[in-house]
N, C-alpha and C positions, 0 to 999 in steps of 0.2 A: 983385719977382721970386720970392720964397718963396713968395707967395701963388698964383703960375699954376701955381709947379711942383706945389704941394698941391692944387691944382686938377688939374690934367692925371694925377695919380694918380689922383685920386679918380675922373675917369672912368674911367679905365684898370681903376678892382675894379668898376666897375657892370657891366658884361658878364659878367665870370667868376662872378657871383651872381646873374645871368638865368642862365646855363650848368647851373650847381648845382641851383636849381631845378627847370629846362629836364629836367634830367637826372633829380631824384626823381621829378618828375613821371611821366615818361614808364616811370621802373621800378614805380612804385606803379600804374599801368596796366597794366604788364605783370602784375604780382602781381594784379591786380583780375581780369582777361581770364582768365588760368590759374586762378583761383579758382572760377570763374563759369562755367568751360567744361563742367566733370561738371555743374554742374546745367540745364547747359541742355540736353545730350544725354538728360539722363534725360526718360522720360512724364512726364506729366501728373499722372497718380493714381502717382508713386513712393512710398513708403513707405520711408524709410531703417531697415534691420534695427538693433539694439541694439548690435551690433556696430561698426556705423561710427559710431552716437553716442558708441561709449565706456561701455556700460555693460552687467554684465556680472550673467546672471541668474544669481539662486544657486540651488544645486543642494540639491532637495527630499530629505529624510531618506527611505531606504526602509520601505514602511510597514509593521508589524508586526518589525520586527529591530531585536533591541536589540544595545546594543555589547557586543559580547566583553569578556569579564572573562577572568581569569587563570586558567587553572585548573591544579586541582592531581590530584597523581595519587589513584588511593582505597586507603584501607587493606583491609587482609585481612579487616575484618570489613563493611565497604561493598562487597566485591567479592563475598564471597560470599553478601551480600546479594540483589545484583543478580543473582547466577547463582540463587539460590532461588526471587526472584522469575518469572525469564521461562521456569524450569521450570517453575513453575505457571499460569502464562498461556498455555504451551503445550500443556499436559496440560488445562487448560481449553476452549480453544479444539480439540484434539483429541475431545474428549467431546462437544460441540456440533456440529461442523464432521464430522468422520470424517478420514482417511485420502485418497491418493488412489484406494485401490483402494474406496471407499466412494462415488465419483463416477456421476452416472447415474441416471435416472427410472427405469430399472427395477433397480439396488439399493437404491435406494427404497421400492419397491414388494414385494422381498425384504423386507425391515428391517420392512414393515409387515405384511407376513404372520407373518411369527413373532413380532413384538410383540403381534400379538391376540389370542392365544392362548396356552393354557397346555402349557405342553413335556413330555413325559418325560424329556428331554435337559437339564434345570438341575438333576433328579436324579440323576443320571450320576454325576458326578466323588464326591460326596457318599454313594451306595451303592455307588462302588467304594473308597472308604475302610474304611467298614465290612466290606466283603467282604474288604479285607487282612486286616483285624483278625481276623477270624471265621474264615477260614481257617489259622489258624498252627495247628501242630504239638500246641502244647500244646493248643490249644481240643478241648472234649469233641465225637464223632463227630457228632452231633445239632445240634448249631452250627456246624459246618461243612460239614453239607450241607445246612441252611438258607443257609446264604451264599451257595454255588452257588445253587443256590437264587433265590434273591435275583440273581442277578450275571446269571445268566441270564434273569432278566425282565426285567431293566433294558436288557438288550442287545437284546433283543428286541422291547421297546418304543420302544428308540431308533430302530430299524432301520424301524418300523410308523410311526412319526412322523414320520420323515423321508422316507419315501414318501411320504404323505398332505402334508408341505409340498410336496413337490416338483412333486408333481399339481397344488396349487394354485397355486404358483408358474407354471407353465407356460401354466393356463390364460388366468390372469392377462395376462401378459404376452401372448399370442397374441389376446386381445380388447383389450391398449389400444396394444398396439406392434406392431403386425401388422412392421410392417418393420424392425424391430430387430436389428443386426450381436450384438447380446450371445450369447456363446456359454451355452445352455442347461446346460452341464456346470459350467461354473465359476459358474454363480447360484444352482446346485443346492448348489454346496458351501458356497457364500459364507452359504447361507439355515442349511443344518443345522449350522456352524459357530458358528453365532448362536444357533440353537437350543438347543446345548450347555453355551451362555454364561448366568450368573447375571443375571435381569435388571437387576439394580442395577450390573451391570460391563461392559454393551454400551457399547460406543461406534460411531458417532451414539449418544447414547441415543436411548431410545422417544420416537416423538411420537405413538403412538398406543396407548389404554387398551385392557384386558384384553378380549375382547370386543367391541369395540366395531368396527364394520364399514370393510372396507377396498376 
């Protein structure tokens, strides 16, 4: 009798272990089906991005930038280094370059007219120094009106010089800029103002020699 009834158990778990089974099976299908569903809907030629593998690119350094360092503030003699410095680099590049009122093919064209030449007007400042001197009170009669003298040819010669640039300035410009907005009046001052000027303290400097044709 022990024996049917261990029997009759025994059958009684064979089913609920088909069942168990019966049952992974049929969810490891499930899990199989739903696995297998994205890649069936995809083309043919898909390419999965880096991204749904899991792998993640790294991000190239920018090229030419190095990393920030600490910085610190400058002392009083780095600072007014640095102001000495870009004084000079701007008073350089002023002497090179010009102004903006220095702008234009035909103050250009001024700047080369009175660089080729030689002025009465860098004598100017230079024989009215003298003529202060010569005329004071104390100086003997004969010296002071040499000075006059003197003050008076120089002003005279300026006056004769800056005509004759202005001529040529005019001409100038009306043979190579025939249409040119530039007011004739203010090229005429911009030119004998330059002419006045020592030429070692023009700025543009000269780019063109004494003589030498423009």
């Amino acid at each position: 009798m022990c024996t049917g009834r261990r029997r009759v158990a025994t059958l009684h778990l064979v089913p609920s272990l088909f069942r168990r089974k019966s049952a992974d099976s049929d969810s490891s299908a499930t899990a199989t089906v739903v696995t297998e569903e994205p890649s069936a809907a995809r083309p043919r030629g898909y390419t999965p991005s880096k991204k749904e593998l899991g792998v993640e690119t790294p991000k190239r350094p920018v090229a030419g930038r190095r990393p920030a360092g600490p910085t610190r503030p400058l002392t009083k003699e780095e600072a007014r280094e640095q102001r000495r410095k870009a004084r000079t680099e701007a008073a350089a590049e002023f002497r090179r370059e010009g102004g903006p009122r220095d702008r234009g093919p035909e103050r250009l064209l001024a700047r080369n007219v009175v660089d080729s030449r030689r002025t009465i007007g860098t004598w100017f400042f230079g024989g009215a120094l003298i003529v202060l001197i010569g005329s004071n009170a104390a100086m003997p009669p004969a010296i002071r009106l040499a000075s006059n003298v003197v003050w008076g040819a120089l002003a005279l010669g300026v006056v004769i010089d800056s005509l004759l640039i202005s001529r040529r300035i005019k001409k100038l410009v009306r043979e190579r800029f025939p249409t040119s907005g530039e007011r004739m009046g203010s090229l005429y001052l911009y030119a004998i103002m330059r002419s006045i000027t020592f030429r070692r303290m023009r700025a543009p400097a000269p780019r063109v020699k004494i003589g030498e044709p423009v």
